[in-house]
DRENLONU-52296 format. One record per residue (C-alpha): residue in three letters; z negated, x negated, y negated. Coordinates in steps of 0.25 Angstrom, whole numbers, plus 5000, padded with zeros to 4 digits. Example, Ala and Ser with C-alpha at 12.3 -4.5 7.8 and 13.67 -1.06 7.14 Angstrom:
// DRENLONU-52296
@marlum:ALA; Z:4969; X:4951; Y:5018
@marlum:SER; Z:4971; X:4945; Y:5004
***
This chain:
// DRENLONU-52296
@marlum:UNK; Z:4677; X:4846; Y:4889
@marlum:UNK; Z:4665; X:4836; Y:4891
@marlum:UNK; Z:4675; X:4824; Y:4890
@marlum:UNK; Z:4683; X:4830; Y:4878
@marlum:UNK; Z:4670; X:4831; Y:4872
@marlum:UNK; Z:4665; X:4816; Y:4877
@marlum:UNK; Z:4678; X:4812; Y:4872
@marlum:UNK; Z:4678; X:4818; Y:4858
@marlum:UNK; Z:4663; X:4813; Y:4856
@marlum:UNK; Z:4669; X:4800; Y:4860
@marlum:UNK; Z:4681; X:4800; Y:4850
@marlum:UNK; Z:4672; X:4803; Y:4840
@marlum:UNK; Z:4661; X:4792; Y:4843
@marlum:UNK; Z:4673; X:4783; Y:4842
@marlum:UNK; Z:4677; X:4789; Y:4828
@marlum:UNK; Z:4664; X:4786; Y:4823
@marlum:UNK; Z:4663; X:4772; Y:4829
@marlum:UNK; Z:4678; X:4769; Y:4823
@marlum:UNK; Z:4674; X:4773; Y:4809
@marlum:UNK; Z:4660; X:4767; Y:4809
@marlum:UNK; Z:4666; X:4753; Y:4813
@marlum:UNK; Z:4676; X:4757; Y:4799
@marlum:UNK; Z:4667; X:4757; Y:4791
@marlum:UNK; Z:4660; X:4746; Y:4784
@marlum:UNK; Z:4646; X:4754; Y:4784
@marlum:UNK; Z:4646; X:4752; Y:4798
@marlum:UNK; Z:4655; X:4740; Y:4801
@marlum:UNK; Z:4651; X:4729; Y:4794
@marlum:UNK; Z:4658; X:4715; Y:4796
@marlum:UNK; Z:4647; X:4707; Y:4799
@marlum:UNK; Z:4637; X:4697; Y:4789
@marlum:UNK; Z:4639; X:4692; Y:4774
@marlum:UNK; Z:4628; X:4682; Y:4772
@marlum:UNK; Z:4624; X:4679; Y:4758
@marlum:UNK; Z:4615; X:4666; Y:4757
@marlum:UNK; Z:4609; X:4664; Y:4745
@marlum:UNK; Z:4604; X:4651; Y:4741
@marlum:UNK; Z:4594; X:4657; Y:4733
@marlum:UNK; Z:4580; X:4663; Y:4738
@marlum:UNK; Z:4575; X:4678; Y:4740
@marlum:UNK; Z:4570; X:4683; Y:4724
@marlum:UNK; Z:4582; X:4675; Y:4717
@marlum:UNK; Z:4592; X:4683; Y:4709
@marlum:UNK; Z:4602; X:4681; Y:4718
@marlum:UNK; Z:4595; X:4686; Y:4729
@marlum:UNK; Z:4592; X:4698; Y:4722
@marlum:UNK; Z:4608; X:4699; Y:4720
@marlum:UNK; Z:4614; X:4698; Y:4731
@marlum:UNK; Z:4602; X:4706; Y:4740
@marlum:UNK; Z:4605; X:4716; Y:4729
@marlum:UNK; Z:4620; X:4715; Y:4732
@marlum:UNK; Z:4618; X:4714; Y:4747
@marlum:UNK; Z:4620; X:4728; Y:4752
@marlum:UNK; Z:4633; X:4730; Y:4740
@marlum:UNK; Z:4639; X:4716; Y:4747
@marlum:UNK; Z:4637; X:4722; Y:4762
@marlum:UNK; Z:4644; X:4732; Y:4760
@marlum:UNK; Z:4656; X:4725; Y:4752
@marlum:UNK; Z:4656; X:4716; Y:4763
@marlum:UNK; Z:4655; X:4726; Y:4773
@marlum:UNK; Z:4645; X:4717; Y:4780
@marlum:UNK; Z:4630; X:4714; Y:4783
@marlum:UNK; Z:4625; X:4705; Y:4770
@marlum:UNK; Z:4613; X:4696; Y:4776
@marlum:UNK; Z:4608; X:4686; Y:4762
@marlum:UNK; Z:4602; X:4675; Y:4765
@marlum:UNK; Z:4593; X:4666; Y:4756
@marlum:UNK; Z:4593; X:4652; Y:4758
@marlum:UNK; Z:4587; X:4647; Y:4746
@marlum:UNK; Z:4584; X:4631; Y:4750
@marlum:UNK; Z:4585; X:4620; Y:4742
@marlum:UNK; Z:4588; X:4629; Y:4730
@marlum:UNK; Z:4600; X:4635; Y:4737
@marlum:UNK; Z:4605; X:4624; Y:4742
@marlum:UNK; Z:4601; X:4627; Y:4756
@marlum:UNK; Z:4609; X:4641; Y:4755
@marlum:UNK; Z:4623; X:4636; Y:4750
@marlum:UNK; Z:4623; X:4625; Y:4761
@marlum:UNK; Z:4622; X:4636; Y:4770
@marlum:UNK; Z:4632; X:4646; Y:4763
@marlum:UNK; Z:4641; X:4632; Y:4761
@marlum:UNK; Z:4642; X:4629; Y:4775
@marlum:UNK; Z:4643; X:4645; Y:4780
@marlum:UNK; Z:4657; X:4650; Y:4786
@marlum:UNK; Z:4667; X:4652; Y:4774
@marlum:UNK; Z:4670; X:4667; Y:4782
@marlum:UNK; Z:4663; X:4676; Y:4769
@marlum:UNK; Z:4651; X:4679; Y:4779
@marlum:UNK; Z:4641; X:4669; Y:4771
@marlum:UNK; Z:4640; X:4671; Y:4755
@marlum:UNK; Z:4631; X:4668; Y:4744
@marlum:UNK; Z:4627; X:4673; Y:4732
@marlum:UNK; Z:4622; X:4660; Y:4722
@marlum:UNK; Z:4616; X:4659; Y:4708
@marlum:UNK; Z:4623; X:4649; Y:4701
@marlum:UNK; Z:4614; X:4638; Y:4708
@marlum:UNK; Z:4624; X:4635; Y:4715
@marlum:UNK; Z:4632; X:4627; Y:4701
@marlum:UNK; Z:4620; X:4622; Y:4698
@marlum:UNK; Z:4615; X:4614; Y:4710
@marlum:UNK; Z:4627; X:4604; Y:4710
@marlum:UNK; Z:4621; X:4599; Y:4696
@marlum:UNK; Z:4606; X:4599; Y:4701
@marlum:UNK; Z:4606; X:4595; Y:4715
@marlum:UNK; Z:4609; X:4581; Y:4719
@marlum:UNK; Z:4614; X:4583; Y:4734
@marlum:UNK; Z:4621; X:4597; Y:4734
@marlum:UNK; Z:4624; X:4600; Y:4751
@marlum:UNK; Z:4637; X:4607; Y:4746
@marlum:UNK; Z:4649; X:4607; Y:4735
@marlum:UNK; Z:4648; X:4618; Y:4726
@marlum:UNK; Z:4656; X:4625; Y:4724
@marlum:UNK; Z:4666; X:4617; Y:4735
@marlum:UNK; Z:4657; X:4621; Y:4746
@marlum:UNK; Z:4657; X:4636; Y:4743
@marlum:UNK; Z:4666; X:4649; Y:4738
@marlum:UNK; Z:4662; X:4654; Y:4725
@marlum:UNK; Z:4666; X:4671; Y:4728
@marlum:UNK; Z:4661; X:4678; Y:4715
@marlum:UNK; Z:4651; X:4674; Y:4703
@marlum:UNK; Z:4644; X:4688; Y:4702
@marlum:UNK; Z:4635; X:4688; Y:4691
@marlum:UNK; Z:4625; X:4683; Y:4685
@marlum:UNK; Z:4610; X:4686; Y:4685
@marlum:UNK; Z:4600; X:4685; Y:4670
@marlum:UNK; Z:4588; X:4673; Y:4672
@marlum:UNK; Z:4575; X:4674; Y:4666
@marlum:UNK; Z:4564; X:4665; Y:4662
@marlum:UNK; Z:4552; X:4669; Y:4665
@marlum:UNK; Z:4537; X:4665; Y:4666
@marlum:UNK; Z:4524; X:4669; Y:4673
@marlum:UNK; Z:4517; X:4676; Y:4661
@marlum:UNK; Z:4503; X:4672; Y:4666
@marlum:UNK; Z:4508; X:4656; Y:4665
@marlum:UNK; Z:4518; X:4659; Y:4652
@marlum:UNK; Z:4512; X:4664; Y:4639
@marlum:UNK; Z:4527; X:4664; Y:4632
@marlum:UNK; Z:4536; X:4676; Y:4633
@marlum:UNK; Z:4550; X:4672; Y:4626
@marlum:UNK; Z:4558; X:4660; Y:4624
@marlum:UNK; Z:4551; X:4654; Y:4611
@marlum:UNK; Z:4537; X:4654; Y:4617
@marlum:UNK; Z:4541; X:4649; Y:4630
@marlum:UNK; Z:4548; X:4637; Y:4626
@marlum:UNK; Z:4536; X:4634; Y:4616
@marlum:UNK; Z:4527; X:4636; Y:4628
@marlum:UNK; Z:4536; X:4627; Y:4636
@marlum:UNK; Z:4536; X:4617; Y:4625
@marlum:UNK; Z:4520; X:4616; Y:4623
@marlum:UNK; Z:4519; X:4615; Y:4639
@marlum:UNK; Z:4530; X:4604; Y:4641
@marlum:UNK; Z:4533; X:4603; Y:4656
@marlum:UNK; Z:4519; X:4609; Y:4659
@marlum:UNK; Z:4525; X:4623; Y:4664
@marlum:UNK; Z:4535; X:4626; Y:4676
@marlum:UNK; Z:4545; X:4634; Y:4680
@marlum:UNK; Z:4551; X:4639; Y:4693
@marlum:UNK; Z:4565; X:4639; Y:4699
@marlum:UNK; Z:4572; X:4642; Y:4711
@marlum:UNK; Z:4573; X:4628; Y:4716
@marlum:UNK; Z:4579; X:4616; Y:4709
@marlum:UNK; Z:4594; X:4618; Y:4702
@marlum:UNK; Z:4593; X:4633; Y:4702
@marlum:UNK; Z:4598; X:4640; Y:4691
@marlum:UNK; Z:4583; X:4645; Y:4688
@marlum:UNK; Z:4581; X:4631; Y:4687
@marlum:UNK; Z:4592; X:4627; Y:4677
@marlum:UNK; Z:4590; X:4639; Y:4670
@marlum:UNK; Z:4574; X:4634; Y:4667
@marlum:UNK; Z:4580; X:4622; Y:4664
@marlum:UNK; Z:4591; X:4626; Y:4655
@marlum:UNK; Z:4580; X:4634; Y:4645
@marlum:UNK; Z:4571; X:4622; Y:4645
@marlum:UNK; Z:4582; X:4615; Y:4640
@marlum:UNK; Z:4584; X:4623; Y:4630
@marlum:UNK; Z:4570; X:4624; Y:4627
@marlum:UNK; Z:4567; X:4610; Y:4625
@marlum:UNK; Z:4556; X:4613; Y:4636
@marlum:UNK; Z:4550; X:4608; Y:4648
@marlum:UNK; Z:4546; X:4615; Y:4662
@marlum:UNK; Z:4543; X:4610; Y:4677
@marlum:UNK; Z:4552; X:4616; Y:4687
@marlum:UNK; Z:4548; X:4622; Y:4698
@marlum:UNK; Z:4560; X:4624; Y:4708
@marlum:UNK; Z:4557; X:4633; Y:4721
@marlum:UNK; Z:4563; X:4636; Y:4733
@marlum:UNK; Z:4569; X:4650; Y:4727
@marlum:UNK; Z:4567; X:4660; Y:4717
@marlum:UNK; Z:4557; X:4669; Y:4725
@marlum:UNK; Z:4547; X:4659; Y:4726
@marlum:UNK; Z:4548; X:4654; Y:4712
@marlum:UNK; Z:4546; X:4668; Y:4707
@marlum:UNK; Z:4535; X:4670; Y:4716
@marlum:UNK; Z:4527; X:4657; Y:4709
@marlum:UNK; Z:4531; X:4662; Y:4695
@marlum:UNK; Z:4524; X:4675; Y:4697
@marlum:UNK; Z:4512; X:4665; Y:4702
@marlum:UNK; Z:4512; X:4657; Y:4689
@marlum:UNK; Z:4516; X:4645; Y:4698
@marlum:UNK; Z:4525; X:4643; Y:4689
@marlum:UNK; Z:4527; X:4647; Y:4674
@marlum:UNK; Z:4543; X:4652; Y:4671
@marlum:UNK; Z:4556; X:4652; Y:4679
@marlum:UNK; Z:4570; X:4655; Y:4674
@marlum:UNK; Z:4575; X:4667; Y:4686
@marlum:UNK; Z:4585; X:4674; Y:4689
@marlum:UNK; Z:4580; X:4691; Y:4683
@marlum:UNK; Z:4582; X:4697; Y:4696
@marlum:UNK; Z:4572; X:4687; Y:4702
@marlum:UNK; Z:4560; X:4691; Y:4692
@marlum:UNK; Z:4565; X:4704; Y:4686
@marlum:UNK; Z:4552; X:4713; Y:4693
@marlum:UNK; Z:4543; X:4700; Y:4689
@marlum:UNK; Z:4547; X:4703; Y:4675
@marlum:UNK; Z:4545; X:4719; Y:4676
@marlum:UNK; Z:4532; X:4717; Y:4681
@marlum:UNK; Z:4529; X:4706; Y:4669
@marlum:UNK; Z:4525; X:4696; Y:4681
@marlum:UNK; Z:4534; X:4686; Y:4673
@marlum:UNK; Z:4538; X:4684; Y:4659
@marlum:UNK; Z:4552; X:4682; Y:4656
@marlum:UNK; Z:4555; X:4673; Y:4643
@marlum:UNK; Z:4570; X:4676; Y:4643
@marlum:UNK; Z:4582; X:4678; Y:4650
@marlum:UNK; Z:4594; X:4666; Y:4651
@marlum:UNK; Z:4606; X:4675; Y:4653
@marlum:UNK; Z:4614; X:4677; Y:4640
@marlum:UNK; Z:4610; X:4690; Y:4636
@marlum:UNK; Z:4598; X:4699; Y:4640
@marlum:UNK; Z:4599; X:4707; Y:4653
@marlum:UNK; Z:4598; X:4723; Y:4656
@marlum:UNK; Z:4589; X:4720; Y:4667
@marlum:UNK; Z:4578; X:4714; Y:4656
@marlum:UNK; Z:4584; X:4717; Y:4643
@marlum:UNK; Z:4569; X:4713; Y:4636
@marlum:UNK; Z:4570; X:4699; Y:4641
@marlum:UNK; Z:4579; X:4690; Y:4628
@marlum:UNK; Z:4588; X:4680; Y:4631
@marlum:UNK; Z:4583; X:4667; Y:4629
@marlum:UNK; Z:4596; X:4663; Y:4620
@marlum:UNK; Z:4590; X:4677; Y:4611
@marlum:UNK; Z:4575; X:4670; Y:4613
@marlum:UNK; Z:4582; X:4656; Y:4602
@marlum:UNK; Z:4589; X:4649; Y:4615
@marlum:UNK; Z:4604; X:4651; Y:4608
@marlum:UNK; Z:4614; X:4653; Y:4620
@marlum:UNK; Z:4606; X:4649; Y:4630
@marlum:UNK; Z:4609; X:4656; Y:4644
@marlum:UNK; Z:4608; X:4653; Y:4659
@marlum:UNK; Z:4615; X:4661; Y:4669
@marlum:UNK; Z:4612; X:4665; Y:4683
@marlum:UNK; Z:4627; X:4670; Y:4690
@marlum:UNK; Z:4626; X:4672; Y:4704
@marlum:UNK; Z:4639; X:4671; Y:4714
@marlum:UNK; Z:4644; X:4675; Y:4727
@marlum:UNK; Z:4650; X:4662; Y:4737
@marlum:UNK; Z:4652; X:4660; Y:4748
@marlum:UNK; Z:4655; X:4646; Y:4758
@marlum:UNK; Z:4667; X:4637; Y:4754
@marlum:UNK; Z:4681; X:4642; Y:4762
@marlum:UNK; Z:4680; X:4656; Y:4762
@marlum:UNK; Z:4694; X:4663; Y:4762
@marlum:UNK; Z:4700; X:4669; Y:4752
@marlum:UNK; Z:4697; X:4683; Y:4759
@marlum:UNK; Z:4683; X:4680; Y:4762
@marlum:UNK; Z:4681; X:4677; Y:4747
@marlum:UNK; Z:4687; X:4691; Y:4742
@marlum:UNK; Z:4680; X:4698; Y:4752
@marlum:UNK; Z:4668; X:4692; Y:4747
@marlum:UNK; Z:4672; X:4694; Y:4732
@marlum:UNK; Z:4674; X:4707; Y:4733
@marlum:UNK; Z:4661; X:4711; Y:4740
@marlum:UNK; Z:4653; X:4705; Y:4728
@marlum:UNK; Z:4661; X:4713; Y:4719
@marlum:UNK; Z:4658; X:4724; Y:4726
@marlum:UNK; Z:4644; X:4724; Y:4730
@marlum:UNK; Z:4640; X:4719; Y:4713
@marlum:UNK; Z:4650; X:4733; Y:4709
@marlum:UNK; Z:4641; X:4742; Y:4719
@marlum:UNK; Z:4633; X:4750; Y:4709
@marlum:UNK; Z:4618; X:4747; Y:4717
@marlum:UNK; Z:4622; X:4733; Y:4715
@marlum:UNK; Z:4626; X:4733; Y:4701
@marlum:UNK; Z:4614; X:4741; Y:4697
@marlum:UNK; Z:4605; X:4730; Y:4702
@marlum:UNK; Z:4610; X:4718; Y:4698
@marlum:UNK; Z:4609; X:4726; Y:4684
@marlum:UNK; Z:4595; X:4727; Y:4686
@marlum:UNK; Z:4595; X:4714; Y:4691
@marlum:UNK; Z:4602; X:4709; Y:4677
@marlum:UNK; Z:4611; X:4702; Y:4684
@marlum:UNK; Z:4627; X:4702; Y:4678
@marlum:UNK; Z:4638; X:4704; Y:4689
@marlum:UNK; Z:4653; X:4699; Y:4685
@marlum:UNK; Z:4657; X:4696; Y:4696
@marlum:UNK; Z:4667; X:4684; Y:4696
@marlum:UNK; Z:4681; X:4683; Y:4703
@marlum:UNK; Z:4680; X:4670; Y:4715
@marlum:UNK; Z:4690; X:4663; Y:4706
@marlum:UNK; Z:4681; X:4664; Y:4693
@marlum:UNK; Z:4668; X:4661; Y:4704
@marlum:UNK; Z:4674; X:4649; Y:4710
@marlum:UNK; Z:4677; X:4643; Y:4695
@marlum:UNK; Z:4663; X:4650; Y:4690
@marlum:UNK; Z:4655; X:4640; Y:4700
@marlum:UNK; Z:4663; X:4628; Y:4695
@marlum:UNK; Z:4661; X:4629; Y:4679
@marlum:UNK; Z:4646; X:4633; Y:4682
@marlum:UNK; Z:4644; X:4619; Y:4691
@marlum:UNK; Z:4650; X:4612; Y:4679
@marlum:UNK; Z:4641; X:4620; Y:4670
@marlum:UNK; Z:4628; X:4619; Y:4674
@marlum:UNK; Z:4630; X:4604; Y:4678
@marlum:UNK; Z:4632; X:4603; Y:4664
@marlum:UNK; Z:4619; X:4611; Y:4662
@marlum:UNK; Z:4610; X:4603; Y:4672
@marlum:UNK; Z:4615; X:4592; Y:4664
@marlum:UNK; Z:4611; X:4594; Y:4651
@marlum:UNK; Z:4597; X:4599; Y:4655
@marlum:UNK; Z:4594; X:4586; Y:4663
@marlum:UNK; Z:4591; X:4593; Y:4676
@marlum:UNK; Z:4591; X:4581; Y:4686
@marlum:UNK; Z:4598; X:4585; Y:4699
@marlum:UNK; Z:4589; X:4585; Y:4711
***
């Protein structure tokens, strides 16, 4: 009877072992790293650390993220650039990435040649705003007036030289007719922290990086650069409904991973940030977030990257910014 028993207890400890190695729950496959270019406090940290736990599961493995925001990014697409093309090293990046070929002289990589665009998610509403103990003005008009009194005299911040926070400043001067010194730093975070400090007067960023500061009324914002107001601060105007007619700057964010991935990694891959942006947590906060998610097809991602390199070398062009 003992060994029957012993047996049975056995058998059944088996069972359990055998099911639990089944299921994703307890058998995960190993690590997905995500380096992101882009420091802790940037929108698109605040995406994918949002989407971390709906992406570990779709991939039925451990996600680590990673920031590695050098070199305004630069320092983290050499690293994803020159990882194993397996599907075990991603990214999630702004569209920096088509900008930097345009604003940087000596790029250590091809892009897109030296990576694998996988998806073009969504995109995520920017905001100009100042340090109301600095800036006085609290739209567009009065702003730009402010701006045009105090040519060069006031400064604004970025997340380092050739961001889209930067181009997106220096899109609105344009159109303004204005004058500002830029500030670049090593990563949103920092540059958020100075703004609060009225070491600087305004920066263009992404909502989801200042969204609390706004709340709070620790910053003003002057106006939003998407196309049309957000759900996630409906008061804020446009600045094309504040006289700047069709103007619009866009932050989209993407999925890629190194260059030579197989056509099996990929689809893994897409299919996991389909479904962790689907997961109903993750859906309700990038719509707190304001963030859009349409999430792209690898075909439409892949020719998505090559008409926005030729777009915003166009851009960096008629604006005058001097690559660096």
């Amino acid at each position: 009877m003992k060994s029957h028993h012993s047996l049975s207890r056995r058998s059944v400890l088996l069972a359990l072992a055998a099911s639990a190695a089944g299921s994703p729950v307890f058998a995960q496959s190993g690590t997905v790293k995500f380096i992101l270019p882009n420091a802790t406090g940037s929108g698109v940290d605040a995406i994918t650390r949002a989407a971390a736990p709906a992406l570990a599961k779709a991939l039925n493995a451990s996600v680590v993220v990673e920031n590695q925001s050098g070199a305004s990014g630069i320092v983290g697409l050499q690293a994803l650039a020159r990882s194993a093309p397996d599907g075990n090293t991603l990214s999630v990046v702004s569209n920096n990435v088509v900008i930097f070929p345009s604003v940087i002289k000596a790029l250590p990589f091809d892009m897109p040649g030296d990576f694998t665009p996988i998806a073009v998610v969504g995109a995520t509403p920017m905001v100009l705003v100042v340090n109301p103990a600095k800036v006085s003005a609290t739209n567009s008009r009065e702003f730009s007036a402010l701006l045009k009194n105090k040519p060069g005299e006031l400064n604004f911040g970025s997340g380092g030289n050739g961001t889209i926070l930067h181009l997106a400043t220096e899109i609105y001067l344009d159109a303004t007719g204005t004058k500002a010194r830029h500030i670049p730093y090593k990563g949103v975070g920092p540059m958020v922290t100075d703004l609060l400090g009225g070491q600087i007067d305004f920066a263009t960023v992404a909502l989801p990086s200042v969204q609390q500061h706004i709340k709070t009324g620790a910053l003003r914002p002057i106006g939003m650069l998407a196309p049309q107001r957000t759900q996630a601060l409906p008061e804020v105007p446009t600045f094309a409904e504040q006289g700047l007619r069709d103007f619009a700057v866009e932050a989209w964010f993407a999925v890629i991973g190194p260059k030579g991935m197989s056509p099996a990694s990929v689809k893994k891959a897409h299919d996991a940030v389909v479904a962790a942006f689907n997961d109903p947590v993750v859906k309700e906060t990038m719509a707190k977030q304001g963030n859009t998610i349409q999430i792209s097809s690898t075909e439409q991602a892949q020719a998505a990257f090559r008409s926005e390199l030729a777009k915003y070398a166009a851009l960096v062009k008629k604006i005058g910014l001097e690559p660096q």
